[in-house]
N, C-alpha and C positions, 0 to 999 in steps of 0.2 A: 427413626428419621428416614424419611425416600431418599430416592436416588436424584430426585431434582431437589431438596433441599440442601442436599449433602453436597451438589455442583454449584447451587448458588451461594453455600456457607464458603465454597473452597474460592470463589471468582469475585467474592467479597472479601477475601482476604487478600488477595491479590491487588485489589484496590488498595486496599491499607497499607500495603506495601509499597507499591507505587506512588502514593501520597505522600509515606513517611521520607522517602527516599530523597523526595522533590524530584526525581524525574518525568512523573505528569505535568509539575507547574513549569518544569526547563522547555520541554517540548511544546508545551502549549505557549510559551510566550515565543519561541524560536519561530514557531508555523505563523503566528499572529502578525508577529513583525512584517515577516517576506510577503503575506497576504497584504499586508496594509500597503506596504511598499507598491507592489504591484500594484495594486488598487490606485494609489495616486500614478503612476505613471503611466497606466492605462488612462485617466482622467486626464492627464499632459496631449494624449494621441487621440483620443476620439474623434475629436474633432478633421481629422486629416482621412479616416476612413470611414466606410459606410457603415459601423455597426455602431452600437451605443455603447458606453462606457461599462454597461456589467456584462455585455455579451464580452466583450475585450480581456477585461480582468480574467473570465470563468477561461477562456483558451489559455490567458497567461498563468495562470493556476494549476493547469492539464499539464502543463511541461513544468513545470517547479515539483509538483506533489509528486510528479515519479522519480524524483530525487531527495526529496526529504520524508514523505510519507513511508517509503520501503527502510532506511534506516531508522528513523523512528519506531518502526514496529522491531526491527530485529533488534535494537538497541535493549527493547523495552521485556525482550521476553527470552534472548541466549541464555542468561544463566537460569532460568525457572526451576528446571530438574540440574545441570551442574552443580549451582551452586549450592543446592539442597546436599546434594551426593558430597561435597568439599567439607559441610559446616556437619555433617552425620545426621540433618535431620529429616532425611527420606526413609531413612529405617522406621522413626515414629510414626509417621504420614500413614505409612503402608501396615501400619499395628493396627491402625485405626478400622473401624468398618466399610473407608472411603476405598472402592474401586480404583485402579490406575487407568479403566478408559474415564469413568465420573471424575477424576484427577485432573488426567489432562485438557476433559470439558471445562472443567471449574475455569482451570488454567488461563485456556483459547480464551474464554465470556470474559472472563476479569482481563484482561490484556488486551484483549479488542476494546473496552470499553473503554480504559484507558487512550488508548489513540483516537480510536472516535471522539471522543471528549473532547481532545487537542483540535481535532478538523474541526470539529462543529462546533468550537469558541471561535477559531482562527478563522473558518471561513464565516460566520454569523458575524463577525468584524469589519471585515474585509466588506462583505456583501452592505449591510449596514451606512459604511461611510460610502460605497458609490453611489447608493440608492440615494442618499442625503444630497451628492455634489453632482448627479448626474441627472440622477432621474430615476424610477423603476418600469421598467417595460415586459411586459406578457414574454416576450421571447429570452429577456434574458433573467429573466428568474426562472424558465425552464431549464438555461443551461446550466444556472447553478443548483437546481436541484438535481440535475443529470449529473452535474459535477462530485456533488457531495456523498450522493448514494454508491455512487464507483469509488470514488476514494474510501469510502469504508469498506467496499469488497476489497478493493485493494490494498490496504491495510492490515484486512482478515487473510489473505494470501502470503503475508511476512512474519504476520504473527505466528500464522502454525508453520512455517519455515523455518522458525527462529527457536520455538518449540521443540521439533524435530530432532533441529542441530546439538538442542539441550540434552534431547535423551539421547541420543546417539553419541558424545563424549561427554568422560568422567571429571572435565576441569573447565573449570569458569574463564580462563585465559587461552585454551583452546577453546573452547564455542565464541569466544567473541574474535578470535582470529577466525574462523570458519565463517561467522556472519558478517565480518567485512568482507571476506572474502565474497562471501553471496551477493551481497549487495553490487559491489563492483564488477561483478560478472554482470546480471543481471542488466544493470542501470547503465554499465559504462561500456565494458568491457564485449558485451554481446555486440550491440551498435557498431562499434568501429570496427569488428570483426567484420559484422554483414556487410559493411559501404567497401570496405577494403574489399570483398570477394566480390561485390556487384563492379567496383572499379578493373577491378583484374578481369572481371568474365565479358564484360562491354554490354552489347547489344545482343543479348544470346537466350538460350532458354532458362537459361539460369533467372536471370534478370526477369524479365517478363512471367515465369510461371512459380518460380521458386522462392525466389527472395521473399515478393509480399507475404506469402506464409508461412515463413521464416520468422517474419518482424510479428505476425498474428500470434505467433508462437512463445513469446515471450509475456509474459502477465504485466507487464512495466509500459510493454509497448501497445497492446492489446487497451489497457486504459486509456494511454493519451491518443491513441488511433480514433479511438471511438466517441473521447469528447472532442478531439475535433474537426473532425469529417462530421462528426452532427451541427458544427456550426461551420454554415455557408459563407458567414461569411469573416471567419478567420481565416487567416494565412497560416496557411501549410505549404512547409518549403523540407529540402530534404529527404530523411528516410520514409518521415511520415507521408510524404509528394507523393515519392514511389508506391507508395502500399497500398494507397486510394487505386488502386488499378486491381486492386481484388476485385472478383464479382462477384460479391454478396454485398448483402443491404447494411448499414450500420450496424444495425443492432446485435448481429450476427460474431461482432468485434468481442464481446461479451463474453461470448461461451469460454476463451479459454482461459479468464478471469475466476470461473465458478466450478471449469475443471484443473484448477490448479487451487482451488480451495477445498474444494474436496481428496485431491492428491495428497494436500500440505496432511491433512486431518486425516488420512487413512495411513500416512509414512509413521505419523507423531505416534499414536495410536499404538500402532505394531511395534515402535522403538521404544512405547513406554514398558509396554509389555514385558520386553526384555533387558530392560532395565534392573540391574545389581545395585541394592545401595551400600 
C-alpha cells in the first residue's frame, strides 16, 4: 500500500469516527441553524441598506464563523492522538506500516473534511433560502464564495491547532482544556486585549502603525478582516474600522491565514514525532 493510500485509509477513518460519534451531524445542524438565522434577519434589514440580502448575510456570516468555526474544529480533533494515548491504541497504529507524519495527514484530511462538510451544508442552506426570498446577484454569490473557501482555510487553521495540542498532552481532559483555552484566546480574549491597549495608547504610534498588524496577526481576525473589507458595502465598525488603515490590498489579509496553516501542520508534525504511546 503507498503512502497516499495509507493517508486516505487513515482520514477515512476519521470520518467514521466522527459520524459514529454524531459530532459531524451536532455541528453541522449548530452551523445551519445560526446561518439560517442570520439569513432571515439579514432578509428583515436589506431593505434599509444598500446591499442585497446575500451580500448582508455573507458579512453576517464573516463575524459568526470566527466564533463557532474555530471551536468546531478544535472540538472535532483535541483528543485525535490523546485519546489514542488514554484508550493504548497508538501503540497498534504505530505497529502498523502507517508513518506518524502519513498519520497525522490522514488525521488533518479526515478532520478538515468533517468541518468543511458542516460549512458547506450550513452555508449551501443559508445561501439557498436568501437566493429563494431575496434574489441572487453576481456580487453576492462572489462573496459567498470568498466566504466559504476562507472559512475552510480557516477551519484547516484549528484543525491542525487542535491536532498539535493532541500530540503535545498525554490526556483527553487536558487537550480539551488547552483547546478551550486556544480558542478563547484566539477569538475572545486577543481582541479585548488589543482595544484595551489601543484605548490606553490613544492617538499614538501604537495606534496607527502597530495595532492593525496586530489584528492581521491573528488567523481569526485576518478571516473576518478580509471578508469584510472585500465587501463595500458592509459595515465595519470597531477593531475591524481600525485595521482597514493597513496599507495593503485585501487580499493580502490572507497570507497570515496560510502561514498559520502551514505553522499548525509543521508544530503537529514534529509533536507527533515525538510522541510516546
Amino acid at each position: 500500500m503507498s503512502a497516499a493510500s495509507r493517508i486516505l485509509a487513515t482520514s477515512g477513518q476519521e470520518i467514521r469516527i466522527a459520524r459514529r460519534n454524531r459530532w459531524a451531524l451536532l455541528s453541522t445542524l449548530l452551523l445551519t441553524l445560526f446561518a439560517l438565522s442570520l439569513a432571515l434577519f439579514a432578509a428583515g434589514q436589506a431593505g434599509q441598506v444598500k446591499a442585497d440580502t446575500l451580500t448582508l448575510t455573507a458579512a453576517s456570516l464573516a463575524t459568526l464563523s470566527v466564533y463557532l468555526i474555530p471551536l468546531i474544529a478544535l472540538l472535532v480533533s483535541y483528543d485525535a492522538f490523546a485519546g489514542e494515548v488514554e484508550r493504548g491504541t497508538l501503540a497498534l497504529t504505530l505497529a502498523t506500516p502507517l508513518g506518524r507524519g502519513e498519520m497525522f495527514a490522514g488525521k488533518f484530511l479526515g478532520q478538515a473534511a468533517v468541518v468543511g462538510l458542516a460549512i458547506l451544508i450550513a452555508f449551501a442552506s443559508a445561501a439557498t433560502v436568501v437566493a429563494a426570498t431575496g434574489g441572487l446577484t453576481a456580487a453576492g454569490a462572489i462573496a459567498w464564495l470568498r466566504l466559504g473557501l476562507t472559512s475552510l482555510v480557516l477551519g484547516g487553521v484549528f484543525v491542525g491547532l487542535g491536532l498539535a495540542i493532541s500530540a503535545a498532552t498525554p490526556r483527553t481532559g487536558t487537550a480539551a482544556a488547552f483547546a478551550v483555552g486556544l480558542w478563547l484566546v484566539f477569538v475572545v480574549l486577543y481582541d479585548i486585549a488589543l482595544l484595551g491597549a489601543v484605548i490606553a495608547a490613544g492617538e499614538s504610534t501604537f495606534t496607527t502603525h502597530v495595532f492593525p498588524w496586530l489584528v492581521l496577526a491573528n488567523p481569526a481576525d485576518s478571516f473576518r478582516l478580509y471578508n469584510l473589507v472585500s465587501l463595500d458595502t458592509a459595515p465595519v465598525a470597531g477593531i475591524d474600522g481600525l485595521a482597514r488603515t493597513l496599507p495593503i490590498p485585501p487580499a493580502a489579509t490572507l497570507v497570515p491565514l496560510f502561514l498559520w496553516v502551514t505553522a499548525a501542520l509543521a508544530a503537529g508534525i514534529a509533536l507527533v514525532r515525538r510522541l510516546t504511546p
